[in-house]
C-alpha angles and dihedrals in degrees: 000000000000096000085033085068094033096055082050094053095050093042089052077053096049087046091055093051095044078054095045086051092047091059094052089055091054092050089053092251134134121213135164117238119214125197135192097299099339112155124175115255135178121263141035095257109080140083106310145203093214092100094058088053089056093052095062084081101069111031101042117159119263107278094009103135101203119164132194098264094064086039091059088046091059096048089056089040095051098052091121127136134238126216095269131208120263080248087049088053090045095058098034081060092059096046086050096057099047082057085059104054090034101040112195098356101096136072115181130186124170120177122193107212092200105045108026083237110152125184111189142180118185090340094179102032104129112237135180096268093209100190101339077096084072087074085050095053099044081044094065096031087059081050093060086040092051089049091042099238086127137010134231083235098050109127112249093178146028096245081064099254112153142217083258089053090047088045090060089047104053098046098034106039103015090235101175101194087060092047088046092054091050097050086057091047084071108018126260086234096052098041082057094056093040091051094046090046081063090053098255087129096160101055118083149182116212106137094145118041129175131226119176093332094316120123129207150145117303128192118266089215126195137153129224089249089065098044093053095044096048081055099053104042088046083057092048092057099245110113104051137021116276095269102044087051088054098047091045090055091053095049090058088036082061105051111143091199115099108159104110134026086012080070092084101019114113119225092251100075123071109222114191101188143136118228126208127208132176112159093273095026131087127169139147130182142176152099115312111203120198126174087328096312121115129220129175115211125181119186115177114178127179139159092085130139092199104017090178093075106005087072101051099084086050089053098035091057090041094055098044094050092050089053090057091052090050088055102045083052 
């Protein structure tokens, strides 16, 4: 409990910085922020500060207007990089080297709850979410459930199923008419409002666009940023009630869908976590628990024929390399 209060003590003093940094944007200034002992090193895998610039979107001080331009400046501006662990090195390497034999295909984020700890690769790169935009959506439905506005009870179908029964579809099994239905339930348009106004301003949902009358598919965009920030702010309680966060946490402890990150996972870790496919698209996301320590990983790959199997080797040595870090915590 003690480094529990620490770590959020020291996150409440990155977000004033970041804020800090934000005000000078606007300004039109530049400054270099230091914290604690942060130092610059080459690279973008390595621990890095993207995550504070994202938090600038949710705990803003009373009466600050900041908007998500000066939000995405200080996330370009805050890629810089933290002494990491040996562990932390070890793991940066890998990740290093996958970016070698894949260039341009992977984004990476881990986040060490305990320690603050953050190894990155291409944190902010956009990618095709796939159906990472699925946490996103369950995310804004367990809003409208908190505010009352639905229940988990309430009847989606006329065989009786319910918006309970579509949640667990759609997170543990991917179904996609489930997740469609409940992104009408609510409106695309405004899931996408909702999800900005809570400072994910690079994740979108735009699966139907119009052109002269002609509508077509659109992208459902995120970043692994994104990903890896929704996740732990969902573990930290402060993004839904008590319950919802409870029952949010269960849906992604129950995924049935093991064919990514799970590949070099051992048995010994719990990984509650929501995967995402398309034919050129591979990602897979969640809450890795190890000897009751928790850990958020992202990983967010593209570029596949076949991502099915294309993508395996990538998982597989990703996994395995992020075993070896939680071991040596």
């Amino acid at each position: 409990m003690k480094k529990r209060r620490k770590l959020k003590k020291k996150r409440k003093l990155k977000k004033k910085y970041a804020l800090l940094l934000s005000t000078l944007l606007l300004a039109g200034c530049v400054t270099i922020l230091l914290w604690d002992l942060a130092i610059s090193k080459d690279g973008e895998s390595a621990a890095s500060a993207q995550t504070l610039a994202t938090d600038l979107a949710y705990e803003i001080e009373e009466g600050q207007d900041t908007d998500g331009n000066s939000i995405a400046e200080a996330n370009e501006i805050l890629q810089s990089s933290t002494i990491l662990k040996p562990s932390g090195e070890d793991l940066a390497s890998k990740v290093d080297e996958l970016n070698l034999t894949y260039p341009g295909q992977i984004g990476f984020v881990l986040i060490n709850e305990q320690t603050g700890e953050a190894i990155t690769s291409d944190p902010s790169r956009i990618f095709t979410s796939a159906s990472l935009y699925k946490l996103f959506l369950t995310y804004a439905i367990l809003t409208q459930v908190d505010a009352g506005t639905l229940s988990l009870e309430d009847q989606m179908a006329d065989d009786g199923a319910t918006i309970d029964d579509y949640l667990t579809s759609t997170i543990t099994v991917s179904d996609n008419e489930t997740a469609k239905e409940l992104a009408h339930l609510i409106g695309w348009d405004n899931i996408e409002t909702f999800i900005h106004e809570q400072g994910f301003v690079s994740t979108s949902f735009n699966p139907y666009l119009e052109s002269d009358g002609i509508y077509y598919n659109g992208d459902l965009e995120t970043t692994p940023a994104e990903v890896a920030f929704l996740l732990e702010r969902l573990l930290d309680g402060e993004l839904l009630s008590e319950s919802s966060t409870t029952y949010f946490l269960g849906l992604l402890a129950d995924q049935q869908l093991v064919y990514a990150l799970n590949t070099g996972l051992d048995e010994g870790v719990a990984f509650a976590h929501k995967t995402g496919l398309l034919d050129s698209v591979s990602h897979d996301a969640g809450i890795l628990t190890l000897d009751g320590q928790t850990y958020i990983v992202a990983v967010l790959t593209d570029g596949w024929q076949d991502a099915t199997n294309d993508a395996t080797p990538v998982f597989e040595s990703l996994g395995a390399a992020v075993m070896t870090y939680l071991y040596a915590q």
